[in-house]
C-alpha positions as a Markdown table, in Angstrom:
| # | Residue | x | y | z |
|---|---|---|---|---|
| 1 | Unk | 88.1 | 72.9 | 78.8 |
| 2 | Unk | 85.6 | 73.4 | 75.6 |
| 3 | Unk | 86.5 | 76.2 | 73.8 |
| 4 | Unk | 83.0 | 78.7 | 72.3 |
| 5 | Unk | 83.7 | 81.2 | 69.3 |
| 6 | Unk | 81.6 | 84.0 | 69.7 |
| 7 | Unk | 80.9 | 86.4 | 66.4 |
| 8 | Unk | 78.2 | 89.2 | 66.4 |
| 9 | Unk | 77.2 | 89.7 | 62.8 |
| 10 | Unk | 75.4 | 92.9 | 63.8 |
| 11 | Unk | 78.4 | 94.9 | 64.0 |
| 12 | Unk | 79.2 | 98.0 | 61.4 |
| 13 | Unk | 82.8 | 99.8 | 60.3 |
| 14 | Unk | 82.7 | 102.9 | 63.0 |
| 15 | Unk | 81.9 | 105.9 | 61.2 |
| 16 | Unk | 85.0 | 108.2 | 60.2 |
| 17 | Unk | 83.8 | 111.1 | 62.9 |
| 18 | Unk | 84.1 | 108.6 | 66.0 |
| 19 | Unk | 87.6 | 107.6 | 65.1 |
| 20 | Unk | 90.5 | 109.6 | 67.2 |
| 21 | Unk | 92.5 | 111.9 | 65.1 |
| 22 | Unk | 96.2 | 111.8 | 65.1 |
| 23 | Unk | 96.7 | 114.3 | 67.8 |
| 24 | Unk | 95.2 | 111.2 | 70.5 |
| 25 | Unk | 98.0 | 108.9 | 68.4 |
| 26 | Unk | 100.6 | 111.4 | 68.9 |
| 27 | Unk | 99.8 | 112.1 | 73.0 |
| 28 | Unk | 99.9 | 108.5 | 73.6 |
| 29 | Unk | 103.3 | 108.3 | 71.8 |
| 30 | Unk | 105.0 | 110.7 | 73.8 |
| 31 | Unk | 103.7 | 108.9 | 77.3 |
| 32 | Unk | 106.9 | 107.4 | 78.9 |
| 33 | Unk | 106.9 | 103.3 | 78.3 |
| 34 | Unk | 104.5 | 103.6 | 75.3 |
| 35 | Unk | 105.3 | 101.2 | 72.8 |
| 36 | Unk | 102.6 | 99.3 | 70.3 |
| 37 | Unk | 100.3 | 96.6 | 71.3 |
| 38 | Unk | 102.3 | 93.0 | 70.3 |
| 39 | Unk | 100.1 | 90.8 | 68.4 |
| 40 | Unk | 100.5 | 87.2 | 69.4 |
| 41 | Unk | 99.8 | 84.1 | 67.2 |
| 42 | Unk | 97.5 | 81.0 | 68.5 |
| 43 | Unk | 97.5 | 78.3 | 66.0 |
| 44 | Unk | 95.6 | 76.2 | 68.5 |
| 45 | Unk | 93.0 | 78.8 | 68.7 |
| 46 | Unk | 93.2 | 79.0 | 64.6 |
| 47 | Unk | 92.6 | 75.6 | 64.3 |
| 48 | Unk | 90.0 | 75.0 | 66.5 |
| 49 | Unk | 88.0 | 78.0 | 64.8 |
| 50 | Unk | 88.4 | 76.4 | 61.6 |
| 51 | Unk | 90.1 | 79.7 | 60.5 |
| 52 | Unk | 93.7 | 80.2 | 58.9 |
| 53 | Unk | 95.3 | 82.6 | 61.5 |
| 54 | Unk | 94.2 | 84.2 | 64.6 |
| 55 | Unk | 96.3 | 86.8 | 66.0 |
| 56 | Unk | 95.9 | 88.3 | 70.1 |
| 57 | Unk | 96.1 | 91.9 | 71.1 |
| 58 | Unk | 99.0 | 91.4 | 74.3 |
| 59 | Unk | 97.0 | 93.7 | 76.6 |
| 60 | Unk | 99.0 | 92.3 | 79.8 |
| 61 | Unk | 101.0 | 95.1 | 80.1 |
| 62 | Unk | 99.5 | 98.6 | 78.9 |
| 63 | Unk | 102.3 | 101.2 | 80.0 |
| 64 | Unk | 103.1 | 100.0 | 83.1 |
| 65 | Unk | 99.2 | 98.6 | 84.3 |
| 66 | Unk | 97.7 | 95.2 | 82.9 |
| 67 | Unk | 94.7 | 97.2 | 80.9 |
| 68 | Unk | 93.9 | 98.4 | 77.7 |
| 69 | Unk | 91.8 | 100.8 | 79.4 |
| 70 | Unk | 94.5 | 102.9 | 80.5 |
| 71 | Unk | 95.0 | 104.4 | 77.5 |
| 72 | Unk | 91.8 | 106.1 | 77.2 |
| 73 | Unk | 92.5 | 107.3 | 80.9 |
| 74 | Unk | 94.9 | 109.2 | 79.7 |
| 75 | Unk | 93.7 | 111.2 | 77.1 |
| 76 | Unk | 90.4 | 111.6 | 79.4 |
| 77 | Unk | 92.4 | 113.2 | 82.3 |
C-alpha cells in the first residue's frame, strides 16, 4: 500500500491563552488508570519520509476507551 505524507505549512504555535493550565494537567492525573501517552518509534515510517525519526502518539488505549478524545470528555463533564 503507497504511503502519502501530508504537512500543512499554514499552521501557527497556539497562542499562550488557548493552552490548559495546570489545574486540566492535574484533574486528568488524579483520574484512575491515567498514565502518559507512550510514544512509539516507526523507522519504516522515518525512512520513507526521508526524515531521521518519527515518533507515534499510542492513542489505542486512552484510560480504559481507544480515544484520545476522552480526555477532553472529562474535563468537559
Amino acid at each position: 500500500m503507497p504511503s502519502t505524507l501530508l504537512v500543512n505549512h499554514d499552521t501557527s504555535a497556539l497562542p499562550a491563552g488557548a493552552r490548559p493550565g495546570a489545574e486540566v494537567q492535574a484533574f486528568h492525573q488524579r483520574l484512575p488508570g491515567y498514565r502518559a501517552t507512550p510514544l512509539r518509534d516507526v523507522p519504516a515510517l522515518a525512512d520513507t519520509s526521508g526524515v531521521g525519526r518519527v515518533l507515534v502518539k499510542d492513542e489505542s488505549s486512552r484510560l480504559g476507551l481507544p480515544a484520545f478524545k476522552i480526555r477532553g470528555a472529562s474535563w468537559a463533564g
